[in-house]
C-alpha positions as CSV (number, residue, x, y, z in Angstrom):
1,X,0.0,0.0,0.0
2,X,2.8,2.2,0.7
3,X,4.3,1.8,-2.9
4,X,1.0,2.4,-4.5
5,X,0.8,5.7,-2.5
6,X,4.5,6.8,-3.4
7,X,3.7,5.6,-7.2
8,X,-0.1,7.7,-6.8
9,X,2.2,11.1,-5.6
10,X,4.7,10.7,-8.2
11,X,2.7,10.4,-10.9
12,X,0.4,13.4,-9.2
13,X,3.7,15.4,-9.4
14,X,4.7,14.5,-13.2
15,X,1.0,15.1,-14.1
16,X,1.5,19.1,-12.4
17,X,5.1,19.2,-14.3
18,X,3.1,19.1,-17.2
19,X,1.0,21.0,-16.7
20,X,3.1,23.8,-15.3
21,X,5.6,23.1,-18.4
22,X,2.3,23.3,-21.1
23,X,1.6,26.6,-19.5
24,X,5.5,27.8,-20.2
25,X,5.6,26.4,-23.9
26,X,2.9,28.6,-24.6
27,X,3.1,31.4,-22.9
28,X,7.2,31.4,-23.7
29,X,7.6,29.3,-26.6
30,X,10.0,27.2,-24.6
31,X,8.5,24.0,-25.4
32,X,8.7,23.0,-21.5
33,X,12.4,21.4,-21.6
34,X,13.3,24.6,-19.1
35,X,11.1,22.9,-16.3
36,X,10.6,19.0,-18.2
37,X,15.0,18.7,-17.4
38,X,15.5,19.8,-14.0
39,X,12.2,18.2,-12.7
40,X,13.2,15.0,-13.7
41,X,16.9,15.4,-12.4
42,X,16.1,15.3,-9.3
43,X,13.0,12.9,-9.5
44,X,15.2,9.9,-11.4
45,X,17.3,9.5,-8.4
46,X,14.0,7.9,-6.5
47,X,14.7,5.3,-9.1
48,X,17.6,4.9,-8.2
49,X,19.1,6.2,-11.4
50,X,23.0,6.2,-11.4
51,X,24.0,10.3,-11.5
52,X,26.8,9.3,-14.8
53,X,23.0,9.0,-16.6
54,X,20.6,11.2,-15.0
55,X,21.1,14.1,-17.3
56,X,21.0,11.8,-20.2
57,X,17.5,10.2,-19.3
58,X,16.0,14.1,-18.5
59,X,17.2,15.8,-21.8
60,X,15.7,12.9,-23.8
61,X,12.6,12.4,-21.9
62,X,11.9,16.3,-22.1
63,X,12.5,16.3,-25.8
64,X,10.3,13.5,-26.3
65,X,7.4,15.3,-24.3
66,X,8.4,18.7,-26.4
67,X,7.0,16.7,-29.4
68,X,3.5,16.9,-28.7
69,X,3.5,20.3,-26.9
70,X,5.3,22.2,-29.5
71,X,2.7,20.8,-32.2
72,X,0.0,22.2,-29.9
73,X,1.5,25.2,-29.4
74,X,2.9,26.0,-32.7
75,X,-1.0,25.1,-33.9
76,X,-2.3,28.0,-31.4
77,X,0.4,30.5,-32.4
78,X,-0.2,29.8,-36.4
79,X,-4.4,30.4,-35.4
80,X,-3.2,33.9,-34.6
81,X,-1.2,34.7,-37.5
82,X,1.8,35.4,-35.2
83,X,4.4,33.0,-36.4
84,X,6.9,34.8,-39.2
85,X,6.8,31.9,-41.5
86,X,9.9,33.7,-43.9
87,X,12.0,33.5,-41.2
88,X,10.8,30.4,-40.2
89,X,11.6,28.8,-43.2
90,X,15.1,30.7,-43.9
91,X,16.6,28.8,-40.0
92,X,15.0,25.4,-40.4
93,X,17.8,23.7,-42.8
94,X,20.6,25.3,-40.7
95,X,18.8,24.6,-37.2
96,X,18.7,21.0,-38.6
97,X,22.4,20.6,-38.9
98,X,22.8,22.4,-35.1
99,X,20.4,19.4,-34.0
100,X,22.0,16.8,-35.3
101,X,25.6,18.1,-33.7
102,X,23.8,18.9,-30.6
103,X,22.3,15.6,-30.5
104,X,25.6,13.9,-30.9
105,X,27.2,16.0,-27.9
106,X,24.4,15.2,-26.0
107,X,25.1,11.4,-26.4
108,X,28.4,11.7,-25.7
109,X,28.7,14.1,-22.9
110,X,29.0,13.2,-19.1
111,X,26.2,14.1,-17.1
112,X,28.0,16.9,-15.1
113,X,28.7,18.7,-18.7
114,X,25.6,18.5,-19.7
115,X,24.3,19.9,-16.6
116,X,26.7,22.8,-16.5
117,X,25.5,23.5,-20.1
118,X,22.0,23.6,-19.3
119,X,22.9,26.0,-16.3
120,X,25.1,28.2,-18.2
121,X,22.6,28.8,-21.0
122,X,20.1,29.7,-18.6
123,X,21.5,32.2,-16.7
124,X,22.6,34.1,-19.7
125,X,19.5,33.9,-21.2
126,X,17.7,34.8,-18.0
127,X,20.8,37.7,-17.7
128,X,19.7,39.4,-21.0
129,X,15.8,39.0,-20.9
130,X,16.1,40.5,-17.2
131,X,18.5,43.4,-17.9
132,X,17.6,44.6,-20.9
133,X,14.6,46.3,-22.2
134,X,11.7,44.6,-24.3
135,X,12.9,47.4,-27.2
136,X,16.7,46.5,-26.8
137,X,17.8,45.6,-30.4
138,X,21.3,44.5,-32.0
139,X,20.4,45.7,-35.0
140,X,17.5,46.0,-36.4
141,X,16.5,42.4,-38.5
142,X,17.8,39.2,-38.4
143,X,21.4,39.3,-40.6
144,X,21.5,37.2,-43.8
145,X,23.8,34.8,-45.2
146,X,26.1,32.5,-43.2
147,X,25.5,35.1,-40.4
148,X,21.8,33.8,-40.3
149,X,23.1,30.2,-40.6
150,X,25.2,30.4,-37.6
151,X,22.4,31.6,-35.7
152,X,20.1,28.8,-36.8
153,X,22.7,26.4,-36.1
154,X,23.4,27.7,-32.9
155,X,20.0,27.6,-31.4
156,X,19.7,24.2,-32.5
157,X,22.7,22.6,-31.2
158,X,22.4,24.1,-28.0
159,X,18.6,23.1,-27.8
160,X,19.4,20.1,-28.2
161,X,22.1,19.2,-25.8
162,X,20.1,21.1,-22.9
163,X,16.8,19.2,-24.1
164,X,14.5,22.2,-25.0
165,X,12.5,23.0,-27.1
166,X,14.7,26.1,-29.0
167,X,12.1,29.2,-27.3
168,X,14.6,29.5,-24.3
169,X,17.8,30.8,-27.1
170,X,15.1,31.6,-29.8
171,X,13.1,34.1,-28.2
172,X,16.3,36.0,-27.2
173,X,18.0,35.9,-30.1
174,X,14.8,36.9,-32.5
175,X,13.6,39.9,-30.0
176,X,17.7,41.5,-29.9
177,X,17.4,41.1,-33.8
178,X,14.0,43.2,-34.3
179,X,11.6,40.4,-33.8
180,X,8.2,41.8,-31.6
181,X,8.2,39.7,-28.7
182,X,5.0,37.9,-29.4
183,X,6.1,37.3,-32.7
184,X,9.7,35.5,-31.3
185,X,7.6,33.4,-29.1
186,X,5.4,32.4,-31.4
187,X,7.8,31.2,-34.1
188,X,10.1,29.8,-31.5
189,X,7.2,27.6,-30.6
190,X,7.9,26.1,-34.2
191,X,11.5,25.8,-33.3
192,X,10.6,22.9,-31.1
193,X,9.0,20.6,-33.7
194,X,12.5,20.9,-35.7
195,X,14.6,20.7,-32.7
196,X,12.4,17.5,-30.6
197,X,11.8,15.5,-33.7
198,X,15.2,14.5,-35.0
199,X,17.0,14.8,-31.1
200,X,14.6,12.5,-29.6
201,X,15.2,9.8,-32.4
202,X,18.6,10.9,-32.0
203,X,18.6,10.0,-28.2
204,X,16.9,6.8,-28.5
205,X,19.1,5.3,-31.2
206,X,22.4,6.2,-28.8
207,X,20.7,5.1,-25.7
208,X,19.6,1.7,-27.0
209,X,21.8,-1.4,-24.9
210,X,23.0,1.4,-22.5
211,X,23.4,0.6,-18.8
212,X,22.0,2.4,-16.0
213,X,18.6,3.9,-17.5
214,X,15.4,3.6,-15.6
215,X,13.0,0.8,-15.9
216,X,10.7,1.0,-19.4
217,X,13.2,3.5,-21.1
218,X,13.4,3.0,-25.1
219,X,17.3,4.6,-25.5
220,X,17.1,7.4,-23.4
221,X,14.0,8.2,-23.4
222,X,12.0,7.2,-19.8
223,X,8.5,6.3,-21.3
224,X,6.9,6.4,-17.8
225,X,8.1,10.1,-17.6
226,X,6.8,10.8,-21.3
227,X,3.5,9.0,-20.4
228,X,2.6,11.4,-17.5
229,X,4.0,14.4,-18.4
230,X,2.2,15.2,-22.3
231,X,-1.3,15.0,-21.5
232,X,-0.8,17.7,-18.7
233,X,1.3,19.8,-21.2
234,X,-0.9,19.4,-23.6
235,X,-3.9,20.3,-21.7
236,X,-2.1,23.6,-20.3
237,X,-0.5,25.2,-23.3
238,X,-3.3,26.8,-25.0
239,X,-3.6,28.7,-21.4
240,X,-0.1,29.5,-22.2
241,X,-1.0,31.3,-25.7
242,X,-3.7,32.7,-24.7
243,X,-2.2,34.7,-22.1
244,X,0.9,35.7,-24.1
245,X,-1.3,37.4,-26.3
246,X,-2.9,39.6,-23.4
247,X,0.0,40.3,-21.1
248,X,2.2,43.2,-21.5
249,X,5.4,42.1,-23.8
250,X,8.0,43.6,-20.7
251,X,6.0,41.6,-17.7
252,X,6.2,39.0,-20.1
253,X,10.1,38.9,-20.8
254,X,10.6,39.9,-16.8
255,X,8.6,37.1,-15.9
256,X,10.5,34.6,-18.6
257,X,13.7,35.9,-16.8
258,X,13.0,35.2,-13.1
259,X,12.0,31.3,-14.1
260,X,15.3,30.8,-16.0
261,X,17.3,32.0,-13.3
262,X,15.9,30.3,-10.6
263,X,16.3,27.3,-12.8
264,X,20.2,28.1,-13.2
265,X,20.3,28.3,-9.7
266,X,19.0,24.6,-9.0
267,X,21.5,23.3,-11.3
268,X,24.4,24.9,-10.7
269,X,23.8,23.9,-7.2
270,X,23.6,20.2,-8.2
271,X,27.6,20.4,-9.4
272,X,28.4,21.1,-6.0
């Protein structure tokens, strides 16, 4: 009786993860890897999950979940005529290639190095979304050329290793090169579906006969973790559009800031 009420509160506590990460992939285009990775860090050790593997089993579970969510929310954005489909379409190949070497890293990385990753990402991110204004520009449009490349490729490969969806880099990057802000979060919401597809596959393919993964993993990926986790986010991230579409665009990018540096935080306190 004891185990089924352990098992009955964990899965109570995935179910809110999803939920809470739904809400964040569409109110912030993140996709929910921001809160999917270090949730499940510290939940695998109850499973007695060696630590050399615990990052390894959280970025691939998170991108699995991003999957569904960034469908959902990339669906709600594209309702509203937010998502700038040129631009879209002028990353994808070369956030394809970033996946693909992200992907790779992420396979063969310890798990301390992909935890320091995740936390150094973070706090810059959270660093420039917290200190600088919602009007704080670059320059005024995304460059073109290899320059646009690189930053494609960039977004990807880091996404990928830190198992998000690509709004936590994308958002940043599109609003300091003239994108609104509603309009960045909205087509970062696409980013995930190029970013979660090929990663997850990726991750299951390099995880396949490897020792110390959870019980019912395929590769990498914890299908137990997967399982509770999508319906909530599903369920919670049209809430998420609908109020990034009503809220101020500085509370919004304030609000985006605080999250990722408490996250950075957590993780950084984990190395110790």
């Amino acid at each position: 009786m004891d185990d089924l009420v352990w098992l009955g509160l964990l899965a109570a506590a995935m179910g809110a993860t999803g939920l809470f990460s739904g809400l964040l992939a569409g109110l912030f285009g993140v996709g929910g890897g921001i809160v999917i990775v270090p949730v499940l860090f510290y939940v695998l050790p109850l499973f007695d999950v060696p630590t050399a593997t615990q990052m390894k089993v959280a970025v691939a579970t998170s991108l699995a979940t991003i999957i569904p969510t960034s469908i959902v929310s990339a669906r709600k954005h594209w309702a509203k005529g937010a998502i700038d489909m040129p631009l879209l379409k002028s990353l994808t190949p070369s956030m394809f290639v970033g996946v693909i070497v992200g992907t790779y890293l992420a396979a063969v990385l310890k798990g301390p190095g992909m935890t320091f990753v995740f936390a150094c990402v973070a706090l810059l991110v959270a660093a420039n979304m917290g200190l600088t204004s919602v009007a704080f520009r670059l320059r005024d449009s995304m460059p073109f050329g290899w320059a646009r490349q690189v930053i494609g490729s960039g977004i990807g490969a880091i996404s990928a290793i830190m198992g998000i969806g690509g709004g936590t880099v994308g958002v940043p990057v599109l609003t300091m090169f003239g994108t609104p802000i509603r309009s960045a979060v909205a087509t970062a919401s696409t980013f995930g579906i190029v970013i979660s597809i090929p990663a997850t596959i990726g991750l299951i393919l390099a995880g396949l006969g490897a020792e110390g993964r959870p019980p019912f993993s395929l590769g990498w990926v914890n299908l137990v973790g997967f399982a509770l986790i999508v319906p909530g986010s599903i369920i919670a991230t049209p809430w998420g559009v609908s109020l990034a579409h009503s809220i101020r665009p500085e509370l919004l990018k304030k609000a985006f800031a605080i999250f990722l540096a408490f996250t950075s935080v957590r993780m950084f306190y984990s190395l110790l």
